[in-house]
C-alpha positions as CSV (number, residue, x, y, z in Angstrom):
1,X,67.7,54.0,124.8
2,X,69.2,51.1,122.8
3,X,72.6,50.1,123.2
4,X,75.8,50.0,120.8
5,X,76.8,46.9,120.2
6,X,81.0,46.9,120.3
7,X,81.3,43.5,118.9
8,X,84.5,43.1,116.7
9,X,82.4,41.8,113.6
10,X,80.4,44.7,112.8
11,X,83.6,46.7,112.2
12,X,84.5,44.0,109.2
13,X,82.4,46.2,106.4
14,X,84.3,49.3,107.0
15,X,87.2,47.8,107.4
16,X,86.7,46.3,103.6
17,X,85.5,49.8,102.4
18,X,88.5,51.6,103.8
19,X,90.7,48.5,102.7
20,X,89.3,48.8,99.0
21,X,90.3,52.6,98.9
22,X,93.7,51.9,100.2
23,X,94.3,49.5,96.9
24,X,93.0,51.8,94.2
25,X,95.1,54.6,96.1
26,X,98.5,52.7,96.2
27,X,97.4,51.5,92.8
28,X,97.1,54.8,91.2
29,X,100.5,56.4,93.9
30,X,102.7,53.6,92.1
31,X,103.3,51.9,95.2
32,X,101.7,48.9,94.3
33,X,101.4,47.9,90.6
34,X,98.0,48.0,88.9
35,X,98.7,44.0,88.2
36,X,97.7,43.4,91.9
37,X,94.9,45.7,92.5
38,X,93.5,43.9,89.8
39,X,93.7,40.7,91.8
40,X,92.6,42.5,95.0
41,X,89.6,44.6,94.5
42,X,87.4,41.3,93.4
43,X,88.4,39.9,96.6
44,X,87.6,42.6,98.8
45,X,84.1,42.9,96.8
46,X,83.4,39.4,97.6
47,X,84.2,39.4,100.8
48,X,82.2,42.6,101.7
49,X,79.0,40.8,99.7
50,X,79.3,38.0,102.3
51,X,79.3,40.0,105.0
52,X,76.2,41.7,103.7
53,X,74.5,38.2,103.1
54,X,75.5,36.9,106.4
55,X,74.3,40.1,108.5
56,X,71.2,40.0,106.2
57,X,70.4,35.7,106.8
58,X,70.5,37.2,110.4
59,X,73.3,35.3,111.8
60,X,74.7,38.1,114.1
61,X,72.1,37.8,117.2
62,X,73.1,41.2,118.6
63,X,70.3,43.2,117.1
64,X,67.1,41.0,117.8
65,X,68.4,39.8,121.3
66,X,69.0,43.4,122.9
67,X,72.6,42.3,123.7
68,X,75.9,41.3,122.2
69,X,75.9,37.7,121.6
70,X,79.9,37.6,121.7
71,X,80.8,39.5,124.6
């Protein structure tokens, strides 16, 4: 049976998803005004697009080596 890998990184791209609801939902509460979400959410979609390309150029080791390459 394959192991989990618990490395810290791999918890970036829900972390992003969760973050990106969080805006739109203070956004839309009144909490925050809509002039920041509008800075924000392009952000947070960048950032979760380079995640994706870095996991995807295969720069996390974890997968291919069996282990966690951090821990």
């Amino acid at each position: 049976m394959q192991e989990i890998c618990k490395c810290s990184h791999h918890n970036f791209i829900p972390f992003l998803v969760v973050l990106f609801g969080v805006t739109f939902s203070m956004g839309y509460w009144g909490i925050i005004g809509w002039d920041i979400v509008s800075v924000m959410w392009p952000v947070i979609v960048i950032l979760l697009g380079l995640s994706l390309l870095v996991d995807k150029l295969g720069m996390c080791k974890c997968a291919s080596s069996g282990s966690c390459c951090c821990c």
